[in-house]
Residue frames as qw, qx, qy, qz and C-alpha x, y, z in Angstrom:
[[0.184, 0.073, -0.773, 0.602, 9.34, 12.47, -33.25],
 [0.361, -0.655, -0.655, -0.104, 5.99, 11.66, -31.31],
 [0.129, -0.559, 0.252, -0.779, 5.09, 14.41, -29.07],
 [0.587, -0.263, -0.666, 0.378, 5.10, 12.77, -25.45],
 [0.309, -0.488, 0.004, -0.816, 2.60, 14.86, -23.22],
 [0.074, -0.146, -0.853, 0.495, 1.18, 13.85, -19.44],
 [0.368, -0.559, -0.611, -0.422, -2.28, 13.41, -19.13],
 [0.079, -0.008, 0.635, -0.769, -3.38, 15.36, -15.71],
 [0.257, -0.446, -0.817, -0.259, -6.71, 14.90, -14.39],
 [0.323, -0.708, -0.348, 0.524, -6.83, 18.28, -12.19],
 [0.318, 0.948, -0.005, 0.012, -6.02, 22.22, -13.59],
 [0.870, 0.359, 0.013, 0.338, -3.07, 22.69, -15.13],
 [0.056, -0.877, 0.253, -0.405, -0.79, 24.62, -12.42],
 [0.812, -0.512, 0.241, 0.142, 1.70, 22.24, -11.04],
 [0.175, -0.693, 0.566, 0.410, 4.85, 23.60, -13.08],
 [0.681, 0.056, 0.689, 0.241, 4.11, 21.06, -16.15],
 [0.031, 0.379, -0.416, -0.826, 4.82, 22.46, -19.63],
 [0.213, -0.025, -0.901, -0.378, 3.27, 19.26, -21.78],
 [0.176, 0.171, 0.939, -0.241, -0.33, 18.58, -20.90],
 [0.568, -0.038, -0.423, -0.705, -3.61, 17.25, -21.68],
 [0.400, -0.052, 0.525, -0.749, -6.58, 17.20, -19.90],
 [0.345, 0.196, 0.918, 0.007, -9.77, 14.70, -20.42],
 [0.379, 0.772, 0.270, -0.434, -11.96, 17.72, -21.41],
 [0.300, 0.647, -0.521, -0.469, -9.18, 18.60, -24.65],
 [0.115, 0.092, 0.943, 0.298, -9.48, 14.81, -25.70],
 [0.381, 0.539, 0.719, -0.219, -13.51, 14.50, -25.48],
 [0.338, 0.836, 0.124, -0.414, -13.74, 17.86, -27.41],
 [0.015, 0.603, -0.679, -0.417, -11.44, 16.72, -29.90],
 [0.370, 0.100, -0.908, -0.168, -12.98, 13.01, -29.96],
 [0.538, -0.209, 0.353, -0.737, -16.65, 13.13, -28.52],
 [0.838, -0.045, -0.488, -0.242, -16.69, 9.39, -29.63],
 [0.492, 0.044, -0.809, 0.317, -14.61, 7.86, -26.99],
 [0.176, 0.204, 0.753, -0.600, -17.42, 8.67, -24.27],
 [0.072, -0.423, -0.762, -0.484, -20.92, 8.21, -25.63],
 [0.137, -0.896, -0.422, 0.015, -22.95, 10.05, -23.21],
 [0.514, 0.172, 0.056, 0.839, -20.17, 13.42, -24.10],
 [0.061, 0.585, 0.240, 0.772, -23.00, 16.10, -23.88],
 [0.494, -0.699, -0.464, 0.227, -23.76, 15.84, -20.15],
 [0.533, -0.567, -0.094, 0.620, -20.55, 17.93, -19.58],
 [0.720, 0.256, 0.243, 0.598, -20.33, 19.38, -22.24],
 [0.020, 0.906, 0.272, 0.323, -20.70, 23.03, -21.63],
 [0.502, -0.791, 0.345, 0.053, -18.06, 23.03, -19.23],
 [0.803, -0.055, 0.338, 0.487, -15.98, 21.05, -21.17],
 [0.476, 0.754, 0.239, 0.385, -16.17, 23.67, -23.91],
 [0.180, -0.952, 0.118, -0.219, -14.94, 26.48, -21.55],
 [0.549, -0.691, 0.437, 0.173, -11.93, 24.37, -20.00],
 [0.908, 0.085, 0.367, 0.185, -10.79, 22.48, -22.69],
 [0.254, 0.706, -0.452, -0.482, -7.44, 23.87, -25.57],
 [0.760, 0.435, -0.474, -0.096, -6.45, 21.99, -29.03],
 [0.987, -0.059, 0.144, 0.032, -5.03, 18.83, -29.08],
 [0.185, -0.737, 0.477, 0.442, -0.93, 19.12, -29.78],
 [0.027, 0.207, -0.875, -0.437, -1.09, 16.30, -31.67],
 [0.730, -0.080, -0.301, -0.609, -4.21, 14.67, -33.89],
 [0.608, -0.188, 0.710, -0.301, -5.55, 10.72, -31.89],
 [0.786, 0.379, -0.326, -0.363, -4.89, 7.93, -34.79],
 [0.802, -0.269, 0.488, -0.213, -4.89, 4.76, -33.70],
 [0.893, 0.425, 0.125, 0.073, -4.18, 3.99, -36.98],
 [0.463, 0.731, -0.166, 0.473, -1.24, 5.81, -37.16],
 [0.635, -0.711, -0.108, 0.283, 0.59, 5.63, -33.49],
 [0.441, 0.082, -0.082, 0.890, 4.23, 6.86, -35.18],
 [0.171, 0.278, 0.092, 0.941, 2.13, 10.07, -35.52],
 [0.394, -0.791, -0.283, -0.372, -0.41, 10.28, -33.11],
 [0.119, -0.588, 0.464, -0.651, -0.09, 11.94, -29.80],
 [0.709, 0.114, -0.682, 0.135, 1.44, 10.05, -27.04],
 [0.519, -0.683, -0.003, -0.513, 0.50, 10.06, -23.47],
 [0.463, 0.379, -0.687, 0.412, 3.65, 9.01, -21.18],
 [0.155, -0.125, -0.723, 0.661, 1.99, 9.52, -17.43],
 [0.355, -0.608, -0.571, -0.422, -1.10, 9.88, -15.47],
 [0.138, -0.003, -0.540, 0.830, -1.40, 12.29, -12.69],
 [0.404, -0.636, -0.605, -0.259, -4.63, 12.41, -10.61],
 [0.320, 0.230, -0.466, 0.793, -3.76, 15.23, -8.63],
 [0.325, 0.023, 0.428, -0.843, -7.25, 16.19, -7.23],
 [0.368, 0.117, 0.922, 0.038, -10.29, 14.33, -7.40],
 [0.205, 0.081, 0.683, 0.697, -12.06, 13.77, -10.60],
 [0.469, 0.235, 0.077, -0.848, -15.14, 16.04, -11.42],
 [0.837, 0.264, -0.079, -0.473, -16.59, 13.16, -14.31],
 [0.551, -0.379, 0.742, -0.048, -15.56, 9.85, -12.95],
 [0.835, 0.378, 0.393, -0.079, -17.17, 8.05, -15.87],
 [0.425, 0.897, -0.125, 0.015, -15.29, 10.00, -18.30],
 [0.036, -0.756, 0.651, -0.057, -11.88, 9.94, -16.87],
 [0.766, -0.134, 0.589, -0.219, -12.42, 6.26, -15.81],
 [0.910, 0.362, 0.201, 0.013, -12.87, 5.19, -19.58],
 [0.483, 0.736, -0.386, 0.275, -9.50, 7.48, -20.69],
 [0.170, -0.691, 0.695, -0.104, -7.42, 6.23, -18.10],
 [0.736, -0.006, 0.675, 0.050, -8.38, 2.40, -18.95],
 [0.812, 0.560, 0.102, 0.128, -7.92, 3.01, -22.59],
 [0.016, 0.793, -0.564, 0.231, -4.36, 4.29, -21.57],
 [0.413, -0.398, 0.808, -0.138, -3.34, 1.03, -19.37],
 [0.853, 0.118, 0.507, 0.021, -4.91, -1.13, -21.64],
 [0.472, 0.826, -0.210, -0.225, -3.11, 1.00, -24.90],
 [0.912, 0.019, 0.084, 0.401, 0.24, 0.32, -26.59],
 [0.555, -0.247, -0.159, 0.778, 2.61, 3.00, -25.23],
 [0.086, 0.613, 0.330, -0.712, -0.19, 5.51, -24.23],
 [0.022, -0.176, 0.267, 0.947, -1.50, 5.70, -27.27],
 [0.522, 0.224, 0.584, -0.581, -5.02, 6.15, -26.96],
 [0.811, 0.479, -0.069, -0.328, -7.57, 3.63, -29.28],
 [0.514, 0.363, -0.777, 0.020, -4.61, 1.13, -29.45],
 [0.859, -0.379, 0.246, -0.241, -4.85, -2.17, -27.48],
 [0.049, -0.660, 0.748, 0.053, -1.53, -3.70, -26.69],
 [0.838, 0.065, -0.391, -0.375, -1.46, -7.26, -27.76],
 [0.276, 0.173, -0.837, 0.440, 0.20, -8.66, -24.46],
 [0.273, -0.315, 0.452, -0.789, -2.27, -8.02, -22.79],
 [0.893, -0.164, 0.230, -0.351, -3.82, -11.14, -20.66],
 [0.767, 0.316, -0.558, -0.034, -0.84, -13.22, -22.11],
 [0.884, -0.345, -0.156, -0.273, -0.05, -15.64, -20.05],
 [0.865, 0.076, -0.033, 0.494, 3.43, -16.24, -20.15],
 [0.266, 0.560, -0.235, 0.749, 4.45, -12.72, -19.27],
 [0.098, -0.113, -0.534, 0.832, 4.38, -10.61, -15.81],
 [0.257, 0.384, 0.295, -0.836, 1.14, -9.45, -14.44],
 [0.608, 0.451, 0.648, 0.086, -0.49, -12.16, -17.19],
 [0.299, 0.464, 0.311, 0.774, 1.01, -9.17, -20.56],
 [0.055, 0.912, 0.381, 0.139, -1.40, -6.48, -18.45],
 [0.329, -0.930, 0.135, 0.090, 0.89, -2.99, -18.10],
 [0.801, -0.165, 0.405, 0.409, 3.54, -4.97, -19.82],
 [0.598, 0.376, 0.535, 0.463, 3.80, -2.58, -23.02],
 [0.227, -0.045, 0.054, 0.971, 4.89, 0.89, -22.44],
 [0.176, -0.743, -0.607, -0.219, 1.71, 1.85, -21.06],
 [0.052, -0.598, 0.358, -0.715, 2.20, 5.69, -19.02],
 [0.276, -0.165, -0.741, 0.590, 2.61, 5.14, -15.19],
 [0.451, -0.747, -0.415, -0.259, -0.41, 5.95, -13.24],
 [0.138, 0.128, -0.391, 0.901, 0.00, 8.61, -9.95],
 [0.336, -0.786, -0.499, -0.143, -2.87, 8.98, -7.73],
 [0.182, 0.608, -0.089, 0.768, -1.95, 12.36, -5.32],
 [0.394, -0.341, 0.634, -0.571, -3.68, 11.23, -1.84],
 [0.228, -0.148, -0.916, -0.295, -5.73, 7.91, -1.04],
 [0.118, 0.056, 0.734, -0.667, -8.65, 9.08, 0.99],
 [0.022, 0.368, 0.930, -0.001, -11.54, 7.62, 0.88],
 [0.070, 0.846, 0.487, 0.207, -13.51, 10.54, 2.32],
 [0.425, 0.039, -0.164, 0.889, -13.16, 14.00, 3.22],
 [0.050, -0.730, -0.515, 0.446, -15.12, 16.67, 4.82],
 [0.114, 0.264, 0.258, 0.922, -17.26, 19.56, 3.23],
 [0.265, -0.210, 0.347, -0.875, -19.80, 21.93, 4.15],
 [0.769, -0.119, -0.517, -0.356, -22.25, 18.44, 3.89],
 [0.771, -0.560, 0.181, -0.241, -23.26, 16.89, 7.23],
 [0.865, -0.135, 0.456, 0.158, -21.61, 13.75, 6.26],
 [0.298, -0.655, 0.516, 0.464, -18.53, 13.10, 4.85],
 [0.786, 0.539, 0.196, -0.231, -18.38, 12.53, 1.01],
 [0.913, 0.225, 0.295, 0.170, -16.25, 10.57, -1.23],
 [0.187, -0.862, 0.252, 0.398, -12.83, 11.50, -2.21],
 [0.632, 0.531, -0.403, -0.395, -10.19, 10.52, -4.44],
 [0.013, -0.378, 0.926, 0.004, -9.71, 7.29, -3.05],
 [0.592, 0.431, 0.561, -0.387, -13.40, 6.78, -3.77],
 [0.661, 0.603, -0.269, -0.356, -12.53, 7.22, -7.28],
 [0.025, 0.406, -0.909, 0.089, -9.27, 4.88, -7.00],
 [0.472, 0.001, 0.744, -0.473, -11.90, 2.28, -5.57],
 [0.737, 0.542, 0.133, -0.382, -14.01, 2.85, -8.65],
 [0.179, 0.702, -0.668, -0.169, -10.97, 2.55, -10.81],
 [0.007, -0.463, 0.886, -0.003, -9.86, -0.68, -9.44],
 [0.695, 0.234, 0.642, -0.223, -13.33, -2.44, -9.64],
 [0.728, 0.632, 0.020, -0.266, -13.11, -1.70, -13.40],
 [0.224, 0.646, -0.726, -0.075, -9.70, -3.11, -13.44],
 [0.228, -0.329, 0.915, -0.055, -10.24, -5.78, -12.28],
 [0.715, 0.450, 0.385, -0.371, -13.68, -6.74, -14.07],
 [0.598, 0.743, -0.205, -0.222, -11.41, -6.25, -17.26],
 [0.498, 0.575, -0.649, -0.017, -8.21, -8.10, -16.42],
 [0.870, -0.369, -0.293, -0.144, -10.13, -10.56, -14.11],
 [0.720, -0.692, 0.016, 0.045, -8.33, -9.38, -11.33],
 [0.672, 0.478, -0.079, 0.559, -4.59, -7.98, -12.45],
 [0.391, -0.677, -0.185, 0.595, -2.36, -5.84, -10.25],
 [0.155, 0.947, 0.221, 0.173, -3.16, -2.60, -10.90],
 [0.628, 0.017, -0.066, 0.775, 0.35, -1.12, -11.34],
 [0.066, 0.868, 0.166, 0.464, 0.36, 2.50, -10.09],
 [0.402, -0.027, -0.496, 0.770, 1.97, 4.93, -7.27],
 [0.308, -0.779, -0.513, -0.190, 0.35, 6.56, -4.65],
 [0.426, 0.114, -0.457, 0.773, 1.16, 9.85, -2.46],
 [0.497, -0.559, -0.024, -0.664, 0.04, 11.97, -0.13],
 [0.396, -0.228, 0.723, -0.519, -0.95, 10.89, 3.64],
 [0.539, -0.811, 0.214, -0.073, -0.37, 8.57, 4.69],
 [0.816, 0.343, -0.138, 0.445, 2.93, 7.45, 2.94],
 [0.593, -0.472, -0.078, 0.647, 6.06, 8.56, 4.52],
 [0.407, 0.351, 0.263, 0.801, 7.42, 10.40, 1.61],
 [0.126, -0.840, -0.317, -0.421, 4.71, 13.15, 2.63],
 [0.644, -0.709, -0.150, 0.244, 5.76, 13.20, 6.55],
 [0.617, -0.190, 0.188, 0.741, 9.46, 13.19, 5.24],
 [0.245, 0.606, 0.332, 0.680, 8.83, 16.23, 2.83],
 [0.274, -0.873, -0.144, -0.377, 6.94, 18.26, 5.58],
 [0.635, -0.693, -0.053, 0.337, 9.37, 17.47, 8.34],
 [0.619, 0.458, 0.403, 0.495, 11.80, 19.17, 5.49],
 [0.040, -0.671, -0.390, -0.630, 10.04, 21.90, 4.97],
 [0.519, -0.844, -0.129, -0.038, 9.34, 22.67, 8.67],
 [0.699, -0.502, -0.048, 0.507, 13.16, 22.41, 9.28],
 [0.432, 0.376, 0.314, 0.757, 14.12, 24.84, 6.51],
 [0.096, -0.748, -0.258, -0.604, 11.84, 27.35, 7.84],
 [0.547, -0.833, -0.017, 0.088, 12.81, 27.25, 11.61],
 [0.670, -0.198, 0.094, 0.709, 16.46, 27.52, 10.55],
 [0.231, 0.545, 0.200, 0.781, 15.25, 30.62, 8.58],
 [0.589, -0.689, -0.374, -0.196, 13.41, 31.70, 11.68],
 [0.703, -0.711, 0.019, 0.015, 15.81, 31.18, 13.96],
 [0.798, 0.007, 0.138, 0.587, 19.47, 31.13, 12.40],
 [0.303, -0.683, 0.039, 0.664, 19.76, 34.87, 12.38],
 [0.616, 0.773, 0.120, 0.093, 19.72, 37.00, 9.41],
 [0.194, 0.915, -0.352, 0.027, 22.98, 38.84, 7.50],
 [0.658, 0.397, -0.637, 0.070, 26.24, 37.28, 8.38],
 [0.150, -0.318, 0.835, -0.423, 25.59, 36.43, 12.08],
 [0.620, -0.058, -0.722, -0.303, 24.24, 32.87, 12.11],
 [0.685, -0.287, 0.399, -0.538, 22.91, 31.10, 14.96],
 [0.039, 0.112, -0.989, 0.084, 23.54, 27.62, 15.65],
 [0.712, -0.151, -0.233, -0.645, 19.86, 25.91, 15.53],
 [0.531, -0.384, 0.735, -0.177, 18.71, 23.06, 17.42],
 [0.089, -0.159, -0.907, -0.381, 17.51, 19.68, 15.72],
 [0.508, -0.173, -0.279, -0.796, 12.94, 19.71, 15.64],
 [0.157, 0.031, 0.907, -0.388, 12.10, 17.69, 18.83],
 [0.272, 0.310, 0.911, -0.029, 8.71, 16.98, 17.84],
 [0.274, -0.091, -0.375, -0.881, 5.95, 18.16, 15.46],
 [0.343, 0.415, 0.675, -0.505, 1.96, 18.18, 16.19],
 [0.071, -0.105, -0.872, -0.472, 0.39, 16.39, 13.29],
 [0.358, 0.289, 0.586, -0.667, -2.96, 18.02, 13.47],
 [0.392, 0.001, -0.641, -0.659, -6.04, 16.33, 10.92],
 [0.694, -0.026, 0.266, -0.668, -9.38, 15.25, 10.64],
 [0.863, 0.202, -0.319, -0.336, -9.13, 11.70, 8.96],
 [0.702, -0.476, 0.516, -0.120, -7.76, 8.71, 11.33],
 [0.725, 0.654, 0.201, -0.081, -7.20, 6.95, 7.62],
 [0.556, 0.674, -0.008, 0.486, -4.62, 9.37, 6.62],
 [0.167, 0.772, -0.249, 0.561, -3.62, 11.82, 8.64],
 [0.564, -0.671, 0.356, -0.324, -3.46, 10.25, 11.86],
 [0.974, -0.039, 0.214, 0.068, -2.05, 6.96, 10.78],
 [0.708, 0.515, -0.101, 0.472, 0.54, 8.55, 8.80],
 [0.159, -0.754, 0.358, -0.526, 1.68, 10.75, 11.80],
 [0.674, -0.612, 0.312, -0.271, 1.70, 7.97, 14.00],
 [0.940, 0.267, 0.212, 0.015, 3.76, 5.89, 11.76],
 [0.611, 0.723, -0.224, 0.232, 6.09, 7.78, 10.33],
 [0.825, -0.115, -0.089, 0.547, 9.86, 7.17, 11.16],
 [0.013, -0.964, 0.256, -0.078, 11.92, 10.52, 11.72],
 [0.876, 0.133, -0.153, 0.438, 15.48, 10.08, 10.56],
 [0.223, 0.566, -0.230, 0.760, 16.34, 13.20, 12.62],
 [0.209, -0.185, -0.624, 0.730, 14.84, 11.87, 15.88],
 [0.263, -0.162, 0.003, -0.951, 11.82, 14.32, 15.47],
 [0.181, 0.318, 0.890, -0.271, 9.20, 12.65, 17.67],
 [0.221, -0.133, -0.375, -0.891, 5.74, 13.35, 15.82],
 [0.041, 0.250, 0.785, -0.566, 2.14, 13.63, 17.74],
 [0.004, -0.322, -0.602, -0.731, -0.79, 12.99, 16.41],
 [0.361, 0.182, 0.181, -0.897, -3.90, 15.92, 17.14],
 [0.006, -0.420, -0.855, -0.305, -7.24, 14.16, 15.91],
 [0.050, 0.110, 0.250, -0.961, -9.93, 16.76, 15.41],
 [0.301, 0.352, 0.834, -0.300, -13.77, 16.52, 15.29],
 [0.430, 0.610, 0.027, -0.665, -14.75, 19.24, 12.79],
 [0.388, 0.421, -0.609, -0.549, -13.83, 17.19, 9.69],
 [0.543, 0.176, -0.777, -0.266, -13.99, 13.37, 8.85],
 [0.265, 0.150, -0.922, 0.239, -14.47, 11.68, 12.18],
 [0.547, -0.623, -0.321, -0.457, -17.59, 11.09, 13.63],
 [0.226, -0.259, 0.627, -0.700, -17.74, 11.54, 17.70],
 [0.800, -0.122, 0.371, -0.454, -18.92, 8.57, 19.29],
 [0.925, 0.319, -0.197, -0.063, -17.05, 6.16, 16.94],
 [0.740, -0.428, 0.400, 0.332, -13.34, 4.23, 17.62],
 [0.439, 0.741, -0.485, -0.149, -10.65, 5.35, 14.96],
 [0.888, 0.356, -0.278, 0.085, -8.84, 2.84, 13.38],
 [0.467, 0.522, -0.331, 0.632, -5.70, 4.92, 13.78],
 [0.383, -0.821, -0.418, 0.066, -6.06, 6.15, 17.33],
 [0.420, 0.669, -0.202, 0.579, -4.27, 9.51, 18.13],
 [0.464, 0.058, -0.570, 0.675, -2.54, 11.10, 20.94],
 [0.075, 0.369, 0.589, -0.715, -5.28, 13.09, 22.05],
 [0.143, 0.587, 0.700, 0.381, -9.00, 14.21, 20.45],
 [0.130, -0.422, -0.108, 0.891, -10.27, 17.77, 20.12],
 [0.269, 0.620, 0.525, -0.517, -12.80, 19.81, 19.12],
 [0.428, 0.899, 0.073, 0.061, -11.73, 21.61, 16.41],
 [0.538, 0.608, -0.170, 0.559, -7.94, 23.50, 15.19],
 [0.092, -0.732, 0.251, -0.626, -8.03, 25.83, 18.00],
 [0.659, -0.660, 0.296, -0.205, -8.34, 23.54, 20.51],
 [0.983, 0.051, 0.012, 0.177, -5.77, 21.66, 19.13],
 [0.619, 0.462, -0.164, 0.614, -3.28, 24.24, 19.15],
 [0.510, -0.699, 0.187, -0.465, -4.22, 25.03, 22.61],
 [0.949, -0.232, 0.161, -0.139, -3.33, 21.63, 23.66],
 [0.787, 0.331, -0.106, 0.509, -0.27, 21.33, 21.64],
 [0.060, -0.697, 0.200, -0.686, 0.79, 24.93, 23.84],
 [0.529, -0.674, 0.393, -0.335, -0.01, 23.70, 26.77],
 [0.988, -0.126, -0.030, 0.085, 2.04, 20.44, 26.33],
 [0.662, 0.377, -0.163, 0.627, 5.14, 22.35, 25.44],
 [0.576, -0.006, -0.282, 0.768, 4.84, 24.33, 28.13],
 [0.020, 0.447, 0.253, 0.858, 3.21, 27.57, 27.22],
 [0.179, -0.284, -0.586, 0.738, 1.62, 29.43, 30.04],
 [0.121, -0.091, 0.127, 0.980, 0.20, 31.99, 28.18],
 [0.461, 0.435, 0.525, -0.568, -3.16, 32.96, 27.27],
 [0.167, -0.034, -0.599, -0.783, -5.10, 31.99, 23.38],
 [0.457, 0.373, 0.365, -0.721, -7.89, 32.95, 22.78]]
């Protein structure tokens, strides 16, 4: 039986049992990137054994790579870039094989992705994102970007089959509005065996720095419980002051704190933060 393992492209602490990382391929197989020694000192320190040996010649028995998760963004874009196109262009993820559908003509998506290649997962799409640099700097939807110019240079312009989450997709909104009701019923439904009747979450304050993502996905999202959501746009991260968001939100603000001032004094609050 092939051993069937998920390629992540982030550390290895999201509850998966089976993986391999880009650093345990290279150091196993410093041919499939020629310039291997930039990283390699850090590869050496993050990288464990291969479960299975990489023989192309031998796919019954080489090790088989079922999914791609890009949960955070990639440290050596070049690197990861070439193992995740020798994966979508393989024959059912097994790296150093090349699937022979691929560009046929007479299948879906001209053969590309057509041949039990692992599903691709990207984890957010943003473009940029704010660090302690003046100016915002390239995220992982700046890699995606990179990604899809080399996809399409190779399969003159194929749809890149893959799934994206994160803001601003619903799924995310719908998770957190979830998550928020679970905790005000813990909150507020009384503890031991008197319960409390809760209401329903009249509205949440969607507070981020990227018009992109977080504000577009806040002003978008449907609530199937009625929960009205309001988006907070804040200046300390992604947006520049003095520019026009795409997305436009419900009100702009300096920074967190005044945004959760503002979100207080719309509900009401009288009180004094400091």
């Amino acid at each position: 039986m092939s051993s069937v393992r998920s390629l992540l492209m982030s550390p290895k602490r999201y509850g998966f049992k089976n993986v391999v990382t880009p650093s345990d391929i290279i150091m196993a197989y410093p041919t499939i990137w020629p310039f291997n020694q930039i990283f390699s000192a850090y590869y050496d320190k993050t990288h464990r054994p291969l479960p299975r040996p990489i023989d192309h010649n031998n796919p019954a028995e080489s090790l088989k790579i079922d999914a791609i998760f890009v949960f955070n963004d990639p440290r050596d874009w070049a690197l990861d870039s070439q193992i995740i196109l020798d994966l979508l262009l393989s024959k059912d993820g097994v790296i150093g094989t090349y699937s022979e559908k691929n560009g046929d003509p007479t299948l879906p998506n001209n053969g590309w992705q057509q041949d039990g290649q692992p599903k691709l997962f990207f984890s957010n799409p943003d473009l940029f994102w704010a660090t302690n640099h003046h100016m915002p700097r390239l995220g992982q939807g700046g890699f995606q970007a990179s990604l899809q110019g080399i996809w399409d240079a190779t399969t003159n312009a194929a749809v890149l089959e893959r799934t994206v989450i994160g803001k601003p997709y619903p799924d995310t909104y719908k998770y957190a509005e979830r998550v928020l009701n679970k905790h005000r019923i813990q909150m507020l439904g009384g503890n031991g065996e008197v319960k409390k009747k809760v209401s329903r979450l009249e509205r949440v304050f969607m507070v981020g720095d990227n018009p992109e993502s977080d504000i577009r996905g806040a002003n978008e999202f449907e609530s199937a419980h009625g929960t009205e959501w309001t988006s907070v746009l804040v200046k300390s991260g992604v947006f520049r002051e003095g520019t026009q968001p795409k997305y436009m939100p419900k009100v702009i603000v300096k920074d967190a704190l005044e945004a959760v001032k503002w979100a207080l004094r719309e509900e009401g609050w009288n009180g004094i933060v400091e």
